[in-house]
ZAKEBA-208996 format. One record per atom (N, C-alpha, C): residue in three letters; y, x, z. Coordinates in steps of 0.001 Angstrom, whole numbers, padded with zeros to 6 digits, always signed. Example, Ala and Ser with C-alpha at 12.3 -4.5 7.8 and 13.67 -1.06 7.14 Angstrom:
<recs>
ala-005690+013190+007800/ala-004500+012300+007800/ala-003300+013200+007800/ser-002250+012850+007080/ser-001060+013670+007140/ser+000030+012900+007870/
</recs>
This chain:
<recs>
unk+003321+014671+028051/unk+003903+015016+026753/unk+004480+013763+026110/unk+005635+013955+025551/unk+006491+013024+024789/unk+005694+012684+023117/unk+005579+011570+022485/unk+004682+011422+021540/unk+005796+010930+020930/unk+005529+010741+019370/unk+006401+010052+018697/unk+005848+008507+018333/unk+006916+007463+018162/unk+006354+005977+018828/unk+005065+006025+017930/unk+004960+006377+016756/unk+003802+006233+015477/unk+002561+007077+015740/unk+002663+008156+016730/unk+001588+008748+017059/unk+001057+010138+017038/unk+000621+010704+016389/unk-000332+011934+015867/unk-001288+011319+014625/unk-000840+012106+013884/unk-001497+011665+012465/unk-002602+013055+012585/unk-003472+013087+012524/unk-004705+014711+012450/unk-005043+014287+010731/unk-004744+015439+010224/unk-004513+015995+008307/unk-006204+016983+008348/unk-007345+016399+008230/unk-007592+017851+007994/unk-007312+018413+006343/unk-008074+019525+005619/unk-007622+019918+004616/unk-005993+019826+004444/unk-005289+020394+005087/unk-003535+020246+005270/unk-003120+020904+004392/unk-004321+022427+003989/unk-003206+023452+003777/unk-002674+023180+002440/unk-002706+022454+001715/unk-002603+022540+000098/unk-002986+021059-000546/unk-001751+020752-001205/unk-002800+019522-002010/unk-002702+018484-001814/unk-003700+017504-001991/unk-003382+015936-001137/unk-003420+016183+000364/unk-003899+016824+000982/unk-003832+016888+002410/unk-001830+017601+003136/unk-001691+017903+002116/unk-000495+018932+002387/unk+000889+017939+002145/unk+000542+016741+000993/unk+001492+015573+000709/unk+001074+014785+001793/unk+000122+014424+002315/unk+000050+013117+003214/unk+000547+013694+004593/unk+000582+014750+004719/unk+001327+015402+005960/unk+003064+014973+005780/unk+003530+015802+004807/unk+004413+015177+004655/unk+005044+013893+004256/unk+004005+013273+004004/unk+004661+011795+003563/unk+003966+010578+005310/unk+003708+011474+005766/unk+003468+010882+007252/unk+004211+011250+008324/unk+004820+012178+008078/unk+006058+012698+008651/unk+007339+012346+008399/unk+007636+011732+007061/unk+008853+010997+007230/unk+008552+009555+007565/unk+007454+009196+007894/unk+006827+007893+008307/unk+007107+007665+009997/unk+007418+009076+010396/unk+007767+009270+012020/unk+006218+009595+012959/unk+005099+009840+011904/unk+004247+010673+012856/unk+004454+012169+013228/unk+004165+012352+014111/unk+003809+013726+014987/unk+002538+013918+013986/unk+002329+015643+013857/unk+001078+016420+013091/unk+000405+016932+013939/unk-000980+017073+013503/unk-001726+017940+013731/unk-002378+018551+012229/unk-002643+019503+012036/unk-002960+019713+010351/unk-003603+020421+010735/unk-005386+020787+010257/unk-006442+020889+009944/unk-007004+022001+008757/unk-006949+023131+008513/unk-007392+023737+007186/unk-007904+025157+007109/unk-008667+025500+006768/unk-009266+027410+007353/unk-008185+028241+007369/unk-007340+027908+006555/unk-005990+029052+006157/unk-004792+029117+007111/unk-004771+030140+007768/unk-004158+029856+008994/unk-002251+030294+008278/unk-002677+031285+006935/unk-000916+031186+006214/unk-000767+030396+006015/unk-001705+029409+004836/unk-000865+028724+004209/unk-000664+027046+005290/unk-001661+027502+006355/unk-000976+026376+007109/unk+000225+026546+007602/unk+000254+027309+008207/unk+001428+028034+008978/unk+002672+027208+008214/unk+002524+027612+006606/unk+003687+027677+005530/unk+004115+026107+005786/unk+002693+025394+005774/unk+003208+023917+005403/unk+003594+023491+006731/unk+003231+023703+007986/unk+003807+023026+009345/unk+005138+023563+009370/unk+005661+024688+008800/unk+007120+025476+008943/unk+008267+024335+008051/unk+007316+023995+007187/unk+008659+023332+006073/unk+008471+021951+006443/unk+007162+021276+006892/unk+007754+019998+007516/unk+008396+019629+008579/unk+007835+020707+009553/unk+009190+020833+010966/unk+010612+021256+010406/unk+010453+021878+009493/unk+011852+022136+009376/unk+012786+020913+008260/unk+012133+020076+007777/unk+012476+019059+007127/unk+012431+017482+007395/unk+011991+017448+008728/unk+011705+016295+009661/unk+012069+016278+010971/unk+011987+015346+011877/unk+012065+015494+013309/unk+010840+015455+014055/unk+009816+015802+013225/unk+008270+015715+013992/unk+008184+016304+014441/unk+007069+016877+015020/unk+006395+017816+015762/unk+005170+018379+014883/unk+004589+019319+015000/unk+003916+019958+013822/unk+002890+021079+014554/unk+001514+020719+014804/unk+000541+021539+015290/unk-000023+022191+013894/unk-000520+023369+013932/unk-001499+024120+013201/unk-002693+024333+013616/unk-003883+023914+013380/unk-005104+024135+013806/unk-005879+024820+012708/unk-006691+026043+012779/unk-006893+026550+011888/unk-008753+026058+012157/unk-009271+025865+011271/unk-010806+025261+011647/unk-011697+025536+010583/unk-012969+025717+010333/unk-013566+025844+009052/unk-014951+024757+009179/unk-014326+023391+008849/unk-015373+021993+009393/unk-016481+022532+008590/unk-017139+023505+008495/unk-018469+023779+007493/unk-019207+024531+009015/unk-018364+024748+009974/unk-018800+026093+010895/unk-018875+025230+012241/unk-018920+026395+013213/unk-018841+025760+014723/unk-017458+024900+014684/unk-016811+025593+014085/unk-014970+024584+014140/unk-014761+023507+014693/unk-015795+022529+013684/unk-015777+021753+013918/unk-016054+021133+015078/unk-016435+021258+016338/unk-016701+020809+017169/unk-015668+021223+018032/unk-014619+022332+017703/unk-013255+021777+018969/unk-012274+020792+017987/unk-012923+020169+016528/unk-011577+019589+016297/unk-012012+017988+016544/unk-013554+017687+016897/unk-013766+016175+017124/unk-013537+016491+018869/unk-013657+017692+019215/unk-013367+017349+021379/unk-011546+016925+021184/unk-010898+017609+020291/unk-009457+017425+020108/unk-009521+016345+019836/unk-010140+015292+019204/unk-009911+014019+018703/unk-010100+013178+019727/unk-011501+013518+020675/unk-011528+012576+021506/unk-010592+012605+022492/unk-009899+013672+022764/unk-009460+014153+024156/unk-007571+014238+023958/unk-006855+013915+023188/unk-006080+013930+022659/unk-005234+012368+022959/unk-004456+012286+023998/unk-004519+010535+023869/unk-003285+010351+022886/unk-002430+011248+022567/unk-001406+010600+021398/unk-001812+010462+019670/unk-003356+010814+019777/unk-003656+010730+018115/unk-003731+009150+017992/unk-003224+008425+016836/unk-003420+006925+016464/unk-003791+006931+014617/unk-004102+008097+014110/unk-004588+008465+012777/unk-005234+009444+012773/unk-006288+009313+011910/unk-007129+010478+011228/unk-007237+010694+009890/unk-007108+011525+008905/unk-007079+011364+007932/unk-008121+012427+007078/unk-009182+011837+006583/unk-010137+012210+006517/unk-009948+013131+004958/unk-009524+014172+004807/unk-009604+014669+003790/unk-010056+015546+002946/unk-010309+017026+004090/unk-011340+017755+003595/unk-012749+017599+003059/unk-012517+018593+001888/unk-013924+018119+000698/unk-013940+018925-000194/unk-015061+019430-001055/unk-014992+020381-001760/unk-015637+019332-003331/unk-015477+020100-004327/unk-016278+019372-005672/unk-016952+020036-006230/unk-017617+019528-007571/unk-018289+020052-008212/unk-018395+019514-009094/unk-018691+020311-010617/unk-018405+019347-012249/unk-019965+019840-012582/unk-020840+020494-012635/unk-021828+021278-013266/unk-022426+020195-013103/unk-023477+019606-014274/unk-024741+019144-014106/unk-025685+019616-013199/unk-027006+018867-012779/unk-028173+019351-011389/unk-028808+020807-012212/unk-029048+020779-013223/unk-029380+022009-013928/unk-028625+023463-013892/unk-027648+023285-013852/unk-027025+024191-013470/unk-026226+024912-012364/unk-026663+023777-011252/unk-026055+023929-009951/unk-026658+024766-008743/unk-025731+025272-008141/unk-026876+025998-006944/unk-026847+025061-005800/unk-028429+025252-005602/unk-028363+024316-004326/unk-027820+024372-002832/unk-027759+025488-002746/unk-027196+025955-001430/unk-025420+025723-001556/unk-025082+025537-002274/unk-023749+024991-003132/unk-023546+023564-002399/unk-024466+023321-003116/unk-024637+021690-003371/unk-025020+021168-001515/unk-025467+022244-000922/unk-025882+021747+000405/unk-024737+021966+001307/unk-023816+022897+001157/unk-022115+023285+001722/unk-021481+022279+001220/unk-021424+021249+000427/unk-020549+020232-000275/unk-021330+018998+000544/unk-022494+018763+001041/unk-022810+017643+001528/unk-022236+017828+003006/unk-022423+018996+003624/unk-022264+019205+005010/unk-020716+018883+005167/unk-019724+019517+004391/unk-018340+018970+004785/unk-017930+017674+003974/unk-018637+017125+002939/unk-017585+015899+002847/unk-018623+014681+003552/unk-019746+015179+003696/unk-020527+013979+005023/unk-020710+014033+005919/unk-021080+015354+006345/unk-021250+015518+007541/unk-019791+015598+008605/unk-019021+016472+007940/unk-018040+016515+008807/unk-017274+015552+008987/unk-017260+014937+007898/unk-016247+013745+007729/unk-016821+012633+008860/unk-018230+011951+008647/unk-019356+011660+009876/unk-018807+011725+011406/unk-019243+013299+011452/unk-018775+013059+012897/unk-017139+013584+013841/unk-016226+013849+012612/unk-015373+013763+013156/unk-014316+011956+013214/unk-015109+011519+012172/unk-014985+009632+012605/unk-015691+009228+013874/unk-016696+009953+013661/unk-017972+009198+014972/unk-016592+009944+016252/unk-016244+010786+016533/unk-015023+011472+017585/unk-014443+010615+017773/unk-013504+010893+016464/unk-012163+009305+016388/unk-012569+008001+016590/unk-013149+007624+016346/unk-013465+006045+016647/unk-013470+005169+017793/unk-014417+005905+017885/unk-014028+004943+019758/unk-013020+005788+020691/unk-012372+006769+020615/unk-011287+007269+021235/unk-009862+006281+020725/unk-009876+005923+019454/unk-008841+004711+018969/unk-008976+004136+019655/unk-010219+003186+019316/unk-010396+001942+019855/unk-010002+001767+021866/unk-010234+002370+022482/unk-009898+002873+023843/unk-008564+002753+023664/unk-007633+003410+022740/unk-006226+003821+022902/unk-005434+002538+022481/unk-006103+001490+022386/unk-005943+000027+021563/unk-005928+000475+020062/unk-005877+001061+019390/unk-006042+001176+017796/unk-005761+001879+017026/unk-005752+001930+015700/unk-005492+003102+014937/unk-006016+003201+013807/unk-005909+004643+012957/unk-006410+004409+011403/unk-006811+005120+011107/unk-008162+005333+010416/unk-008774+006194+009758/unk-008782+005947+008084/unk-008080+007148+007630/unk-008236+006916+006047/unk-009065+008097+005617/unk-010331+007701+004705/unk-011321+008369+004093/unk-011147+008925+003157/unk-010800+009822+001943/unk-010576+010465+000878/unk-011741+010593+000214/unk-011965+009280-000446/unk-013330+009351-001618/unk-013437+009973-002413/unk-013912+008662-004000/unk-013183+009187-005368/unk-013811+008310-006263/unk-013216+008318-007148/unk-013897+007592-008157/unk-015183+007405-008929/unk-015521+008621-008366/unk-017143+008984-008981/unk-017834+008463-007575/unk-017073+008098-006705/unk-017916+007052-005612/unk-019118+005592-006563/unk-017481+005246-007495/unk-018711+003964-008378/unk-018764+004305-009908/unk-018494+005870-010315/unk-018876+006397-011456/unk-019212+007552-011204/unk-020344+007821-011088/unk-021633+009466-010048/unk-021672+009727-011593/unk-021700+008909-012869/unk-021906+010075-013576/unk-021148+010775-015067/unk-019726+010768-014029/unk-018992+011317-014689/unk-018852+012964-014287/unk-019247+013240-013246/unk-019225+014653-012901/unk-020589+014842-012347/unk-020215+015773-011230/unk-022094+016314-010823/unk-022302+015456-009748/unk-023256+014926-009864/unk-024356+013835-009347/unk-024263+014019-007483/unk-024697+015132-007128/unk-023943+015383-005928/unk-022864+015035-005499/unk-021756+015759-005940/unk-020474+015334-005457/unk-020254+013814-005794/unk-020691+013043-006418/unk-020624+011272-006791/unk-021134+011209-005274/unk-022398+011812-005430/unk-023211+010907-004309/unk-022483+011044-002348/unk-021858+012161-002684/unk-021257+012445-001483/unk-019713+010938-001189/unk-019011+011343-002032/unk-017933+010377-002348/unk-018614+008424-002099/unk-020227+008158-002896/unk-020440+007235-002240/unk-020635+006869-001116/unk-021159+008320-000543/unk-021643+008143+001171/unk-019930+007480+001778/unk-019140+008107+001461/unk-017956+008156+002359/unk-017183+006663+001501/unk-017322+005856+000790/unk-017085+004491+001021/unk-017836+003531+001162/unk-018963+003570+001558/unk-019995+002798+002008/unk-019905+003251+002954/unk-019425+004054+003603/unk-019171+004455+005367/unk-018192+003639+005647/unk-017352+003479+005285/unk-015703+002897+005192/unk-015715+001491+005451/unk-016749+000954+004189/unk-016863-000792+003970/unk-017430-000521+005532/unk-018476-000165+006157/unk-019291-000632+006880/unk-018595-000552+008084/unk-017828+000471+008307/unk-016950+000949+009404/unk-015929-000153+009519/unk-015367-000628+008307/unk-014141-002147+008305/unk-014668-003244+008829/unk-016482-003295+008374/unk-016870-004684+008749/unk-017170-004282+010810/unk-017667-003397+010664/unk-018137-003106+012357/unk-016629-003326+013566/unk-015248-002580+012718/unk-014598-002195+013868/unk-013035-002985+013549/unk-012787-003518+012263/unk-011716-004463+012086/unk-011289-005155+013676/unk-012435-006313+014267/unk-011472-006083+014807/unk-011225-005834+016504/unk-011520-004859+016451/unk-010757-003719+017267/unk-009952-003197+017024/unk-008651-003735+016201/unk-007443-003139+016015/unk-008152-001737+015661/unk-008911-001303+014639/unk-009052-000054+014181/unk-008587-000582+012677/unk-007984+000180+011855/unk-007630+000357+010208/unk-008262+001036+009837/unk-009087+000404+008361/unk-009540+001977+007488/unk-009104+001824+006092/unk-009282+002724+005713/unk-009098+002556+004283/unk-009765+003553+003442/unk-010376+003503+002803/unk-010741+004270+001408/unk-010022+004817+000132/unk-009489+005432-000043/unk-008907+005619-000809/unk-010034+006610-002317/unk-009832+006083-003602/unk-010551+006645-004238/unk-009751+007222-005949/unk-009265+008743-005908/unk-008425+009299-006791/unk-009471+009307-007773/unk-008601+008964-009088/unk-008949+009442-010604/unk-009020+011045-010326/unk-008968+011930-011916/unk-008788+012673-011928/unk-007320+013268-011523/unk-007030+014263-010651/unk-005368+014722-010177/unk-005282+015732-010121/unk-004093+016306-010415/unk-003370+017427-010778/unk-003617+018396-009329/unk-004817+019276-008827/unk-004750+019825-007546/unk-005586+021141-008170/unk-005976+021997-007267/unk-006676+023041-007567/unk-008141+022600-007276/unk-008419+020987-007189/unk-009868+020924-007527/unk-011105+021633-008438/unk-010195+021631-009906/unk-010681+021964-010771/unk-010975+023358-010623/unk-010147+024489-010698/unk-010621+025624-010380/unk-011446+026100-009550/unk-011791+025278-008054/unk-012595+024925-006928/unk-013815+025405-007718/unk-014341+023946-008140/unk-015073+023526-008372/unk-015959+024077-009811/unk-014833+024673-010642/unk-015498+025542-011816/unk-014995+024451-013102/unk-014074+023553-013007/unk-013995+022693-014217/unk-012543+023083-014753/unk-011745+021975-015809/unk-010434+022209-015691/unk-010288+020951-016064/unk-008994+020750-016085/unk-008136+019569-016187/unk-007984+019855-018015/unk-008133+020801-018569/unk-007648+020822-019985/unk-008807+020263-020957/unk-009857+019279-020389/unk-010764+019169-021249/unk-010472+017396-020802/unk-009389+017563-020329/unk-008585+015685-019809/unk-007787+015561-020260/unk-007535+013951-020937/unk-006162+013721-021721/unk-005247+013562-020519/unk-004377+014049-021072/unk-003069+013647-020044/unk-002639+012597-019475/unk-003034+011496-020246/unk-003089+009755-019401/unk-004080+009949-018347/unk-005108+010385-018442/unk-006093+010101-017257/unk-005854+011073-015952/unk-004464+011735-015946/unk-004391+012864-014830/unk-003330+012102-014239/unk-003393+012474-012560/unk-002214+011772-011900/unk-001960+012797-011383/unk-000193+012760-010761/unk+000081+014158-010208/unk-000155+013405-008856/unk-000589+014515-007727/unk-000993+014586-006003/unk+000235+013956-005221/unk+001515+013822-005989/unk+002423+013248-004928/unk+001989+011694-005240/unk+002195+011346-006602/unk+001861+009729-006765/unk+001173+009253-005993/unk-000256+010307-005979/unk-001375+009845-005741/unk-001252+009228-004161/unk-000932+009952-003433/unk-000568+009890-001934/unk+000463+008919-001658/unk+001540+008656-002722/unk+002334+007836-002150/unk+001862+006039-002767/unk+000835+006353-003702/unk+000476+004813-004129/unk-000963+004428-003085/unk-001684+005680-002451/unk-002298+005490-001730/unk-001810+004537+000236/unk-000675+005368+000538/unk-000120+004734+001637/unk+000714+003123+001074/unk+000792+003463-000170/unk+001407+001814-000318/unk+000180+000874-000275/unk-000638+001127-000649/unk-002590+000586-000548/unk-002445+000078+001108/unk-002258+001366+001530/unk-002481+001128+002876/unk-001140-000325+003508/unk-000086+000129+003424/unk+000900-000855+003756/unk+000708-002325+003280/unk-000107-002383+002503/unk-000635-003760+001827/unk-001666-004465+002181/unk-002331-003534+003313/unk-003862-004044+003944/unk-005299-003439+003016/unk-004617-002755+001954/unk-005942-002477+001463/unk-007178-001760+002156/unk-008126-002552+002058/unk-009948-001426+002817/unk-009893-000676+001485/unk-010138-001118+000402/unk-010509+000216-001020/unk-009122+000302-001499/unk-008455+001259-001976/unk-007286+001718-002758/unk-007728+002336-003558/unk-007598+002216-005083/unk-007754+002838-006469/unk-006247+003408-007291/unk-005786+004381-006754/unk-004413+004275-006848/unk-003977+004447-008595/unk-005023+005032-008941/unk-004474+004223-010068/unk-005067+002983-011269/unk-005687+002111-010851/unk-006352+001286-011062/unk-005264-000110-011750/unk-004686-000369-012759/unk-003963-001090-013158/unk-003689-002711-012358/unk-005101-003308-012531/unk-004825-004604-011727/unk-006143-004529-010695/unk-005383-005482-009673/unk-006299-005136-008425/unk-007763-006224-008593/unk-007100-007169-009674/unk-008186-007784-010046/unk-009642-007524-010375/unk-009468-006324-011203/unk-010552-006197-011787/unk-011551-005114-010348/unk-010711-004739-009472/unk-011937-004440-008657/unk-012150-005738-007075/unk-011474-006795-007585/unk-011562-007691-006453/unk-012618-008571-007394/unk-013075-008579-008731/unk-014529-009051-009956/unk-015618-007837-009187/unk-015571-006921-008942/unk-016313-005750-009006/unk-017200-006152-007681/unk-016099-006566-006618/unk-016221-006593-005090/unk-016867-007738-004902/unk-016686-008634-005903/unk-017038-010334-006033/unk-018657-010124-006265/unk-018488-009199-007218/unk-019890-009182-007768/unk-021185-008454-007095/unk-020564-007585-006197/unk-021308-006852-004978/unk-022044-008153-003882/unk-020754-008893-003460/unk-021029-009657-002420/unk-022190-010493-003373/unk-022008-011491-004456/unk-022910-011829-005114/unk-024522-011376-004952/unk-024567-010091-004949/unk-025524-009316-005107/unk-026469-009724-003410/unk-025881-009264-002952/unk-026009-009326-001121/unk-027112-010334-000363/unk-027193-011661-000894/unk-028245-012772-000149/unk-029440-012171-000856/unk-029791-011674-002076/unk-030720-011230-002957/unk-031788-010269-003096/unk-030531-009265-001943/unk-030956-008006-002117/unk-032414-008016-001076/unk-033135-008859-000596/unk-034444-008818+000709/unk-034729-009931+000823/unk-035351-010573-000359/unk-036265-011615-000318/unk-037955-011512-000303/unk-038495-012615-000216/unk-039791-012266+000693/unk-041044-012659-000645/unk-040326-012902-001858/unk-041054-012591-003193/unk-040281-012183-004180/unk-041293-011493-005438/unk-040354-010727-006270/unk-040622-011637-007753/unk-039265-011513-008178/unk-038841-012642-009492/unk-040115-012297-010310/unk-040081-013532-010878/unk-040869-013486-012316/unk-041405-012553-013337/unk-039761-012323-013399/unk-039607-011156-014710/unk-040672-010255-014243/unk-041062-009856-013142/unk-042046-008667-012940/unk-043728-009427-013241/unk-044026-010425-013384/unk-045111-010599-013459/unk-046179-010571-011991/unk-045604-010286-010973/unk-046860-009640-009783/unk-047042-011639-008911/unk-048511-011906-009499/unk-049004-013000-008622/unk-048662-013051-007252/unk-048023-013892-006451/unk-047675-013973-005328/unk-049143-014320-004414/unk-049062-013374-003395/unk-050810-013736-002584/unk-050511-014953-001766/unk-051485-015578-001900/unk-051604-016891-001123/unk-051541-016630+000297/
</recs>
């Protein structure tokens, strides 16, 4: 099979949304698709209008990463030698406080934005690395390093998946593997309805629309960024943030505990 020189980009969550812009904004980039999403119309819809608006190539895979699915779309990952991207996007949310949440909810929201996300990287990864290289971009969020602006869950999920990312940059950099994190403010998608919240209880400065978002995200990427905050004013203030992490780091497993606690050290 003939590949295009840039590769196979695999979209999951394609059908709609940020997954549905990074398809297309990876397609005029000159990747070949594979797109990823339960909805086998509205995939259909979106592989029809980017083949028909590009010179790519455009697979539909219809999958439900919560189910068995998932396991022909990481054999596709490994077994696939023209994929050179993954783009980690499927994810569900949630706004409700722990009080009001169902847990079995809350346990379908860990399984696809960790679990699946997990091991369809654990797939991709060393199938890159084999192929000489490639990129995995993660779809966080901002409640990755603010859990409590929405429900505590979905923060905590979003942290799993950039502390996967950092750790994955430091392990596989360099093996010619790329990652990146990318972590959206609040954006203009059908999250909100998803999830049970709305966008109308948000000022309008703090909303970004889904094309920006995607196209300030791949400029992140074109710049070398590991974390992208796409809309984050200066990059400074999270390269203080990042400063202050590493800071943290020699500290964190020492073999007595400070003062301030009072506990006599045993002889």
């Amino acid at each position: 099979m003939t590949y295009s020189k840039m590769g196979i980009a695999l979209v999951t969550g394609a059908s709609a949304g940020i997954g549905a812009i990074y398809a297309d904004r990876l397609a005029r980039r000159g990747y070949d698709l594979i797109l990823v999403a339960r909805s086998q119309e509205r995939l259909d819809e979106v592989a029809k209008r980017i083949a028909g608006s590009t010179n790519c190539n455009v697979s539909a895979v219809t999958a439900d990463l919560n189910k068995a699915d998932l396991g022909r779309i990481e054999t596709l990952l490994g077994a696939d030698p023209g994929i050179t991207m993954l783009v980690n996007n499927a994810g569900i949310g949630a706004v409700a406080p722990l009080l009001e949440s169902d847990v079995d909810k809350m346990q379908a929201m860990i399984e696809l934005n960790i679990t699946a996300l997990t091991r369809l990287t654990y797939a991709a990864a060393p199938a890159l690395v084999a192929r000489g290289g490639g990129t995995i971009i993660n779809i966080s969020s901002a409640v990755a390093i603010a859990p409590e602006l929405l429900n505590g869950v979905y923060g905590a999920t979003k942290a799993f998946v950039l502390a996967f990312s950092l750790s994955l940059h430091k392990e596989l950099a360099d093996k010619k593997l790329r990652i990146q994190a990318v972590l959206p403010g609040a954006i203009a998608t059908n999250f909100w309805d998803v999830s049970g919240g709305s966008l109308d209880a948000l000022p309008s400065k703090a909303i970004m629309q889904s094309d920006d978002l995607v196209d300030a995200a791949l400029a992140g990427l074109d710049q070398g960024e590991l974390v992208t905050i796409p809309s984050l004013p200066d990059i400074a203030d999270w390269h203080a943030y990042e400063a202050a992490r590493q800071k943290l780091i020699p500290n964190l497993s020492l073999n007595t505990s400070p003062a301030r606690y009072g506990v006599a050290v045993a002889a």
